[in-house]
C-alpha positions, 0 to 999 in steps of 0.5 A, a space after each residue: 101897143 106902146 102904152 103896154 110896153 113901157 109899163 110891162 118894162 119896168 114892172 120887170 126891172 123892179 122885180 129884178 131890182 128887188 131879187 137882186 137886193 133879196 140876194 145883197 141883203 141875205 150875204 149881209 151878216 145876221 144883226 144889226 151893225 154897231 152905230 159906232 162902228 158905222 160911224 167910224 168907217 163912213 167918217 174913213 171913207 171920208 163922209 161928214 156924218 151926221 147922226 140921229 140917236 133915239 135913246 139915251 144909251 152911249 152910242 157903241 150900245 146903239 144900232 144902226 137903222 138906217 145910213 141916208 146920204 145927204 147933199 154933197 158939195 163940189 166945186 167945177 172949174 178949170 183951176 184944179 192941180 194937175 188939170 192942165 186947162 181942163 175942167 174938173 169937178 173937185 168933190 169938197 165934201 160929202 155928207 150921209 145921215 146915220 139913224 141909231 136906235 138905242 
């Protein structure tokens, strides 16, 4: 009875996940968005982005297929402003992959 539980689950919560993702992708605005335009906003938010381009057209005539996050590097120890002797995990940089198709 144990061994079919733990199957029945998680079938169950990927169907959901999947309904749920059903639903985040039809709110999205119809098109693909400007590679530019991504760029700009991830760089915003503070990410170093590295982008893969097929195609040789510029890329604010380019569109996104897919955004990957890449390694993230931060730094855990107590010496941290404003820590006050405890430990705090610093986040130093955080990359993502941008694939364009032109």
């Amino acid at each position: 009875m144990r061994s079919f539980i733990l199957p029945a689950f998680a079938a169950g919560a990927i169907a959901t996940a999947a309904l749920g993702l059903a639903g985040a992708a039809g709110a999205a605005p119809s098109g693909a968005p400007g590679a530019s335009q991504t760029v700009r906003q991830l760089q915003a938010s503070g990410f170093d982005v590295i982008v893969n381009k097929v195609g040789t057209a510029p890329l604010d005539q380019c569109v996104v297929s897919a955004v990957r996050p890449g390694q993230t590097f931060s730094r855990t120890d107590s010496g941290a402003p404003g820590a006050m002797g405890d430990i705090v995990t610093t986040v130093n940089a955080m990359t993502v992959y941008v694939d364009v198709a032109c």
